[in-house]
Rosetta silent file (secondary structure, phi, psi, omega in degrees, C-alpha in Angstrom):
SEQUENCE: XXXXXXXXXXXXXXXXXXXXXXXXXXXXXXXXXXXXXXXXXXXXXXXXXXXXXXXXXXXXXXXXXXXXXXXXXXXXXXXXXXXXXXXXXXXXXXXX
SCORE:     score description
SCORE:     0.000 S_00000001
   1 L     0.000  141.364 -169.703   62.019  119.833  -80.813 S_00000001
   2 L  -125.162  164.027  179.269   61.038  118.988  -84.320 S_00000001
   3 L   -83.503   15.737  173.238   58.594  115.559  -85.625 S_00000001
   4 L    75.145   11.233  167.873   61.451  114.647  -87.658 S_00000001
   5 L   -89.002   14.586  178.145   59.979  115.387  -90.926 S_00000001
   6 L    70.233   29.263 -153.177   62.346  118.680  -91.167 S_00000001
   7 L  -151.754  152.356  165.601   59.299  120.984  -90.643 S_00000001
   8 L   -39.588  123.065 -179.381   57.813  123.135  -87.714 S_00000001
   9 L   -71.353   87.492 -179.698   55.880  120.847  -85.507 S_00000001
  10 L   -40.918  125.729 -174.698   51.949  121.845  -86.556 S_00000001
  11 L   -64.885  143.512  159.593   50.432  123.053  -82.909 S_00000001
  12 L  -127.099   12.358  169.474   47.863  120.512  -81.770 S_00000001
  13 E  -157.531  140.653 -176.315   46.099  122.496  -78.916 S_00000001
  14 E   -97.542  172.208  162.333   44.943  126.615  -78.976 S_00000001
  15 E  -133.424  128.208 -150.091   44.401  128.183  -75.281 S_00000001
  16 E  -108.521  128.685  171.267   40.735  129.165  -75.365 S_00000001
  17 E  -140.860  138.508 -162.070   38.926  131.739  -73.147 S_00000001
  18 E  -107.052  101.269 -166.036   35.217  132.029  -73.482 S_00000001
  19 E  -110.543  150.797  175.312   33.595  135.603  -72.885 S_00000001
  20 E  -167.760  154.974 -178.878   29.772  136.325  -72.812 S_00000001
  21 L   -30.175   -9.069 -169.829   27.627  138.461  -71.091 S_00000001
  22 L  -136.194   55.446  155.521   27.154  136.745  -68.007 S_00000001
  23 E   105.397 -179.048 -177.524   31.526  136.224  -67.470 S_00000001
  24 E  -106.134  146.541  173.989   34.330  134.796  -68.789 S_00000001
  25 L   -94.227 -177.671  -85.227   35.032  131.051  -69.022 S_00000001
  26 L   -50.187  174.333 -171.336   37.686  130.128  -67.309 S_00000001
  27 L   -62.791  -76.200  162.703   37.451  132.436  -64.870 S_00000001
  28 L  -116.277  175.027 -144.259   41.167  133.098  -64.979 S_00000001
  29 L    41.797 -131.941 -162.324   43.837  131.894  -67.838 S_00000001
  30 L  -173.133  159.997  170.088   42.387  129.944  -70.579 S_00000001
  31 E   -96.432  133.591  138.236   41.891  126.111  -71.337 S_00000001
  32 E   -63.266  110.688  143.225   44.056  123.876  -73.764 S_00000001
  33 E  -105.651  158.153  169.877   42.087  122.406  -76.020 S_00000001
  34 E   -84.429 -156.585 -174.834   42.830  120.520  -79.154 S_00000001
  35 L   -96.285   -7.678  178.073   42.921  121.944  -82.277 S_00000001
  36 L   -97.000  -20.329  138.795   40.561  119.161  -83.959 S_00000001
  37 L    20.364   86.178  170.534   38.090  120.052  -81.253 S_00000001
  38 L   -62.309  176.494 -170.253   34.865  121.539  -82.265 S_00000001
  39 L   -88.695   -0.549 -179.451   34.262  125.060  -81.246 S_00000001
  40 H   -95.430  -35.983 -173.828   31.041  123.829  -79.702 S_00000001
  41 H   -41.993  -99.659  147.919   32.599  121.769  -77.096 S_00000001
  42 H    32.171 -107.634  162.708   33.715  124.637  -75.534 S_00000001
  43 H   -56.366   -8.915  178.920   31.158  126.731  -75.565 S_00000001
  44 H   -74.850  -58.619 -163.033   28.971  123.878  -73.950 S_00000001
  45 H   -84.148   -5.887  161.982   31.267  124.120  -70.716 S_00000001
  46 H  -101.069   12.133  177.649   31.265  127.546  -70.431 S_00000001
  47 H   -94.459  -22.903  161.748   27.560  128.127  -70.686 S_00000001
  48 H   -81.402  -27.562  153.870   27.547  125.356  -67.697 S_00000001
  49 H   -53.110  -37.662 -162.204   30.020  127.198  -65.771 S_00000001
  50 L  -114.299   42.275  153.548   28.829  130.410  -65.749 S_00000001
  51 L    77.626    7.249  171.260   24.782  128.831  -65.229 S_00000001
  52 L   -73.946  136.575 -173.775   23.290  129.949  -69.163 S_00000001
  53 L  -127.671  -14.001  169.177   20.844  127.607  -69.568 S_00000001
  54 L  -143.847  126.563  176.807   19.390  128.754  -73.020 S_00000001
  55 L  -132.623   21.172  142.236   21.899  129.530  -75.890 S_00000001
  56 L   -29.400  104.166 -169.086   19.831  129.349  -78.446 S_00000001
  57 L    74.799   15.591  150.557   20.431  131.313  -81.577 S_00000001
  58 E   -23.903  100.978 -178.686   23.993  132.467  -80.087 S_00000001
  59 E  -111.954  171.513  153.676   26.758  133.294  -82.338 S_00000001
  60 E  -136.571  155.242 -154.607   30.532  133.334  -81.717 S_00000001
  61 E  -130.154  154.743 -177.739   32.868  135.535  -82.799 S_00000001
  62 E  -136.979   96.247  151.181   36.816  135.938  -83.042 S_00000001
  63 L   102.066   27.917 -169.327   38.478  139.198  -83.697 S_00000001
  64 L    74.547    6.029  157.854   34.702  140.260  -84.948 S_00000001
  65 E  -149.570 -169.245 -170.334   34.261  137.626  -86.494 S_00000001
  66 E  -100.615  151.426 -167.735   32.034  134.526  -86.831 S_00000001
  67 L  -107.087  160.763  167.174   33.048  131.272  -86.466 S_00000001
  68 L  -120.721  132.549 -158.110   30.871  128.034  -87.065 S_00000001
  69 L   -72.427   -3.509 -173.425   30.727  126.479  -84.250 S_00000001
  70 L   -92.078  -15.844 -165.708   30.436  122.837  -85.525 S_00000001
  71 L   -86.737 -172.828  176.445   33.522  122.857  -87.144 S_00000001
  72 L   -96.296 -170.574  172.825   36.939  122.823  -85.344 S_00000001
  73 L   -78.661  -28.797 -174.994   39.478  125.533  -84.459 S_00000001
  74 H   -70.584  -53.351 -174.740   41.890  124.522  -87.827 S_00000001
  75 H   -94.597   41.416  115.034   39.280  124.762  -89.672 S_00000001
  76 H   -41.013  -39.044  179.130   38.295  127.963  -88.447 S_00000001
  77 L    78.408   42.866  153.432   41.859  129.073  -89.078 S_00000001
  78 L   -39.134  112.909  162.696   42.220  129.289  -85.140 S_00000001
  79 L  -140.799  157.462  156.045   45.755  129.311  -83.581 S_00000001
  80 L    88.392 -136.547 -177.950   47.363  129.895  -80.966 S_00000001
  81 E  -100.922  112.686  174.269   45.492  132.395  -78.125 S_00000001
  82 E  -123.246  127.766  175.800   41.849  132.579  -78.967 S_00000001
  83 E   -86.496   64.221  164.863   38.893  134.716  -77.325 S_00000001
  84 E   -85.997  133.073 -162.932   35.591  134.117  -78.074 S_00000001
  85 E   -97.801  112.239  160.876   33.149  136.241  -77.841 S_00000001
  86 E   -71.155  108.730 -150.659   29.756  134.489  -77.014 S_00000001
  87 E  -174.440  178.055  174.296   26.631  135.651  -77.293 S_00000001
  88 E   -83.523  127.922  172.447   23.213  136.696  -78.906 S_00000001
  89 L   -45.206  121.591  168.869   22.944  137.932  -82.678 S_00000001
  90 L   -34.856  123.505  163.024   22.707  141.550  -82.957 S_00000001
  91 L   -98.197  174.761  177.407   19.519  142.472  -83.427 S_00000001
  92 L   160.199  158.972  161.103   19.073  146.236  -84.896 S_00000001
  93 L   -67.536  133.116  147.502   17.555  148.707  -87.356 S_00000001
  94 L   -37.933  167.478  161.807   18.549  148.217  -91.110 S_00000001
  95 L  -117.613  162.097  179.715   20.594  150.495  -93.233 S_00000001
  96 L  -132.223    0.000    0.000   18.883  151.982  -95.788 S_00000001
C-alpha cells in the first residue's frame, strides 16, 4: 500500500528491545513505538520493569554506538529493529 504521493510509505513505528544489566525489556519480542518518540520514553519503562531505580549518568548505545536520548529514533537515524544497549559509562584506564 502506498500514501499516494508515488513514494515508499516513510515507517512511523521501530520495534524496540531494551537490554541492560539487570534484563531485557520486554522480556520477550520487542515494543512498537513511534518513530517521533524520544529514546527516553523507553528507557523510562524499562528501568520500571526490570526495578532500576537510579539511572543516573547511563548511556545508550546502538550497534556501539551512542544515541541521545532526548531526541527521537529519526533523528537518531533509527529504523526498523533496534536494540539498545542500556547502561553505565565505561569507566577505565586512559590510553597513553
Amino acid at each position: 500500500m502506498t500514501d499516494g504521493h508515488g513514494g515508499d510509505k516513510p515507517e512511523t513505528h521501530v520495534e524496540v528491545v531494551v537490554v541492560t544489566t539487570s534484563g531485557r525489556y520486554p522480556t520477550d519480542g520487542t515494543d512498537r513505538v513511534p518513530t517521533h518518540q524520544p529514546v527516553k520514553v523507553e528507557l523510562a519503562k524499562a528501568a520500571r520493569a526490570l526495578g532500576i531505580v537510579d539511572t543516573t549518568g547511563w548511556v545508550a548505545r546502538v550497534d556501539g554506538r551512542e544515541v541521545d536520548v532526548e531526541k527521537n529514533y529519526l533523528e537518531n537515524g533509527l529504523t526498523g529493529a533496534v536494540k539498545i544497549d542500556y547502561g553505565p559509562r565505561e569507566g577505565g584506564g586512559g590510553v597513553e
